[in-house]
Structures are given as C-alpha cells and as structure tokens.
C-alpha positions as MATLAB code, in Angstrom:
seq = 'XXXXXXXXXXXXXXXXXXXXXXXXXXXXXXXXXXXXXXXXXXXXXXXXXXXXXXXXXXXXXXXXXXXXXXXXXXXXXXXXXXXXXXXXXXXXXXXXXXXXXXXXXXXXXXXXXXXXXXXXXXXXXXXXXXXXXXXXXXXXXXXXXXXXXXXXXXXXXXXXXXXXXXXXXXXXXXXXXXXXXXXXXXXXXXXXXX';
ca = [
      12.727  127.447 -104.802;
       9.777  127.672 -107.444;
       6.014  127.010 -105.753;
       3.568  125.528 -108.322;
       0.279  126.287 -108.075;
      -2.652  124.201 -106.742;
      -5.347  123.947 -109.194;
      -7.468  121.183 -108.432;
     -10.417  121.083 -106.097;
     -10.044  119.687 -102.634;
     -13.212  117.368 -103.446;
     -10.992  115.572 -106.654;
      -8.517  115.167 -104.231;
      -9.977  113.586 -101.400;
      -9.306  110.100 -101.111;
     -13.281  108.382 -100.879;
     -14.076  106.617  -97.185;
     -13.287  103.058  -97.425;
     -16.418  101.181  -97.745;
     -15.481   99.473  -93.753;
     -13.129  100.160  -91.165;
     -11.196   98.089  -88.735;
     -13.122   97.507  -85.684;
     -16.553   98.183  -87.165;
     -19.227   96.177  -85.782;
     -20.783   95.429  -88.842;
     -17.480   94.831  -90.201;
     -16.710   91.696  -88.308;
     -20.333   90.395  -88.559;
     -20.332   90.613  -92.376;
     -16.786   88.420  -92.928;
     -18.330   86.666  -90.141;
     -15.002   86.845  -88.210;
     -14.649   87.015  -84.346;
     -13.780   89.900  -82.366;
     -10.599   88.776  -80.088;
     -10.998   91.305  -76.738;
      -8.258   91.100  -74.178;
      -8.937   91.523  -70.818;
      -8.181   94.835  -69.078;
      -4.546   95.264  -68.609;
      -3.744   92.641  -70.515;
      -0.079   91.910  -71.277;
       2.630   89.454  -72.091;
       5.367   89.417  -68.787;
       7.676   86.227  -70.990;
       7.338   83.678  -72.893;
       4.354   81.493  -72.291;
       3.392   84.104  -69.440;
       0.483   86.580  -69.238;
      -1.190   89.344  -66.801;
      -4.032   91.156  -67.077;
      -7.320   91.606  -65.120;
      -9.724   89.482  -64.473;
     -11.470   88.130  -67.697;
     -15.203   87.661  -68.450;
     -17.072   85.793  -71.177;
     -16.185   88.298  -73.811;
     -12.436   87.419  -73.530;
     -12.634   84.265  -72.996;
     -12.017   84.052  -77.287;
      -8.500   85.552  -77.079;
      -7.460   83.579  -74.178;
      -8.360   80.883  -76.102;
      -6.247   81.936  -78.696;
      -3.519   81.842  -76.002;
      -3.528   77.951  -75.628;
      -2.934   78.423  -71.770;
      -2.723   76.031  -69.476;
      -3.103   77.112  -66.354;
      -4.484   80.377  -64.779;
      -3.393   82.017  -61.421;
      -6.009   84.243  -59.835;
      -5.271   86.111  -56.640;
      -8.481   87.042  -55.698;
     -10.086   85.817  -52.517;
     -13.519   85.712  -54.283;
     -14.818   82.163  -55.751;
     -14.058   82.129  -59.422;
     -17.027   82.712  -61.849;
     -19.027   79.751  -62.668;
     -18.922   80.939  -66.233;
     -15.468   81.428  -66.267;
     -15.171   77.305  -64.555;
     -16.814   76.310  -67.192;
     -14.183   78.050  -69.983;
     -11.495   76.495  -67.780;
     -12.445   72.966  -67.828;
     -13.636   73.020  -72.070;
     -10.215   73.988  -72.088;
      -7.929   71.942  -70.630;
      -7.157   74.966  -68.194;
      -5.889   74.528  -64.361;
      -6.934   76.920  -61.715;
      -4.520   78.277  -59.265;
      -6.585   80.230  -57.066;
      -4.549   82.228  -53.973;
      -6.939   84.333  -52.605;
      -4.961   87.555  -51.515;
      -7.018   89.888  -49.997;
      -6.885   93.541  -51.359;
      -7.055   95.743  -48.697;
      -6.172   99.470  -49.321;
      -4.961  100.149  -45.512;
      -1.312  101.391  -45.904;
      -0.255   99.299  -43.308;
      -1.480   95.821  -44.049;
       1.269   92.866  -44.699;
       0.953   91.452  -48.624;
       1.191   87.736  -47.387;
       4.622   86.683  -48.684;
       4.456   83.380  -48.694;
       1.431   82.966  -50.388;
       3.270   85.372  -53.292;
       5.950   82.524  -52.923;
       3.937   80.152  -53.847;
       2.200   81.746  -56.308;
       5.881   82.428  -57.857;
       6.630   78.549  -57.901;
       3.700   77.706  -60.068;
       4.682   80.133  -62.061;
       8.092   79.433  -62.530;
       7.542   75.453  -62.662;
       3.985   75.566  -64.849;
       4.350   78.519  -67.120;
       0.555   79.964  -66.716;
      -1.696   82.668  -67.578;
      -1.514   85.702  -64.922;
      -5.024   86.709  -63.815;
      -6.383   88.908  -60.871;
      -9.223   91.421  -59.966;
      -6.629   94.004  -58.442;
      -4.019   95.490  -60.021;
      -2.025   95.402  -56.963;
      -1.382   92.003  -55.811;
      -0.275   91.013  -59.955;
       1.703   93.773  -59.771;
       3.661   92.073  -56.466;
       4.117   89.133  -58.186;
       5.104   90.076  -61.307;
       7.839   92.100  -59.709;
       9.025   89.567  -57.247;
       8.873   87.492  -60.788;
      11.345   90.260  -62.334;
      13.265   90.724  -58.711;
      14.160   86.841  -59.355;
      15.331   87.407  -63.371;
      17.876   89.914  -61.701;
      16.088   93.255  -62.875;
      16.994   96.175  -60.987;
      14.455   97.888  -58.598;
      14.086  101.108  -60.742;
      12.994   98.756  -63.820;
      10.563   96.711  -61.561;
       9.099   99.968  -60.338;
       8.300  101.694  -63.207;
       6.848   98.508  -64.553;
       4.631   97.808  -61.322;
       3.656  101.831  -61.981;
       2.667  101.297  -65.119;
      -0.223   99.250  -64.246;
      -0.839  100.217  -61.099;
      -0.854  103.761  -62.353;
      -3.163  106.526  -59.826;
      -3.752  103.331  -57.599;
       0.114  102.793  -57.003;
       1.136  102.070  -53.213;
       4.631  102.610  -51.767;
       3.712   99.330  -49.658;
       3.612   97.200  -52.495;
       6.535   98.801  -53.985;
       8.328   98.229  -50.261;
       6.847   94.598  -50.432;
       8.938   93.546  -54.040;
      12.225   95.377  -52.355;
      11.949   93.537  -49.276;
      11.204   89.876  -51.316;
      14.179   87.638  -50.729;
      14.083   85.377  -53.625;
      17.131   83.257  -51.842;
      14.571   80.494  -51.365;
      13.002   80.383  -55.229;
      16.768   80.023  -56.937;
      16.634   76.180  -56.084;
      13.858   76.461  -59.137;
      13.850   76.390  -62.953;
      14.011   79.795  -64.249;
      14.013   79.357  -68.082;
      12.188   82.956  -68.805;
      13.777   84.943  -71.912;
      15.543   86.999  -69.719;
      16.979   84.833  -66.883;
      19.745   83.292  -68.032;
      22.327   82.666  -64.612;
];
C-alpha cells in the first residue's frame, strides 16, 4: 500500500463557515421565517395522536401546525388563560381531567377518570397534553395495553418519559388496567387492527 504525501496547508483545506446555521436566531429573523418549538416531551403516540408536556405561548406555533382538534389535559390546575385563548382561535376542544399528581407511593391513579380520558381519545382523536409526566404516561400505556402491546413494550415506553421520575405504582396501575370495558369502542390506531 503506497501513502502519498500531504502537501497542502490545513488553512487551503478548510472548508469556510457557512455564512448561517440552522437554528440561528438571526437566521430565522432575516428569512423572516418562524421558529416551530415543541413542547417538552413532545411526541407522536399514532396517527392523529400527540403527548407532550404542557405547552405555553411559544409552542403554541407548532401545535398549530398540528391542526388538532381537541386537547386532553390531566392536570387539576385551571388551564392558562393564554393558552384558552389559542384553543378557541383554533377551533380546539378542551378535555380537562384534573388528576392529581401526588408523589406518595401509595396513592390510587383514579381509574376511571383514565377511562374516560381513554374514550375521548379513542372516539375524538386529540392532542395529548399534561403538566406531569406521570399521569400521560398512564394513559398512554393503558392506550397501548388496549392496541394489544405487551407489558415489557409499554414499560420501557412509559420509562422513557418518565425517566429518573419513574414509579413502580404507575407501572402497577397500566398492568392492573382491564381494558374489557373500552373494546365495545372504535380502535382504528395504526397498530390495532383486531
């Protein structure tokens, strides 16, 4: 094997900065293009449906971009004026289930509130959207108990986002769900097919 040898200069080399990079500030103010800024923990769970944590005015671009119609929120709190006020401009419908979200070990996830939480979900197709971590993370995976995932899969997604703040009560919570009672529903998610 024959080595040449290097004779240029490392400056002639060097490819020249590009005169902007992605994500610049001044970048998107000079094309005079908007910044799209998911909330926290954003992510798709199917088709048409959404999680992430609870949005402020500087997402409320990209859910735009969504072209949701309805939000759930789990948090016991009243919603935002501000974020009313997106909502109605919108077209958007509020689900609001106010789940409390105590950290005491011991303290019962109310299941039929998830229940109904799961029925607007499965009958309106909507936009995911909570303070805590926790309580989306219950009803996502009684969401993925119903599409006939295994426990294992439901787990490591509920992990995932729940990461350091995990709790093997939740986790207990979505392996205790009996979805018997939800089957009676449409399930048209990608990956529910009976």
């Amino acid at each position: 094997m024959r080595v040449e040898r290097f004779e240029q200069k490392i400056s002639e080399v060097s490819p020249q900065p590009p005169d902007r990079y992605i994500g610049d500030e001044y970048d998107s103010q000079r094309d005079g293009e908007e910044l799209f800024v998911p909330p926290l923990n954003f992510a798709m769970v199917d088709t048409g449906v959404f999680r992430s944590g609870f949005p402020d005015s500087a997402n409320f671009s990209f859910l735009q971009s969504l072209g949701l119609r309805s939000i759930i929120c789990l948090c016991p709190e009243p919603y935002p004026e501000a974020n009313n006020e997106f909502l109605k401009a919108n077209g958007i419908r509020l689900f609001q289930f106010g789940i409390d979200g105590c950290k005491e070990p011991f303290v019962n996830i109310p299941e039929e509130t998830i229940r109904e939480a799961l029925k607007v979900v499965l009958v309106i197709y909507c936009y995911i959207c909570i303070a805590m971590q926790h309580r989306t993370g219950c009803l996502v995976g009684c969401l993925r108990k119903l599409q006939r995932w295994c426990l294992s899969s439901i787990f490591d997604e509920y992990q995932r986002f729940a990461a350091a703040k995990a709790r093997v009560s939740d986790q207990r919570f979505m392996e205790r769900f009996d979805v018997s009672s939800l089957k009676h529903l449409p399930i048209t998610f990608s990956c529910s097919k009976r």
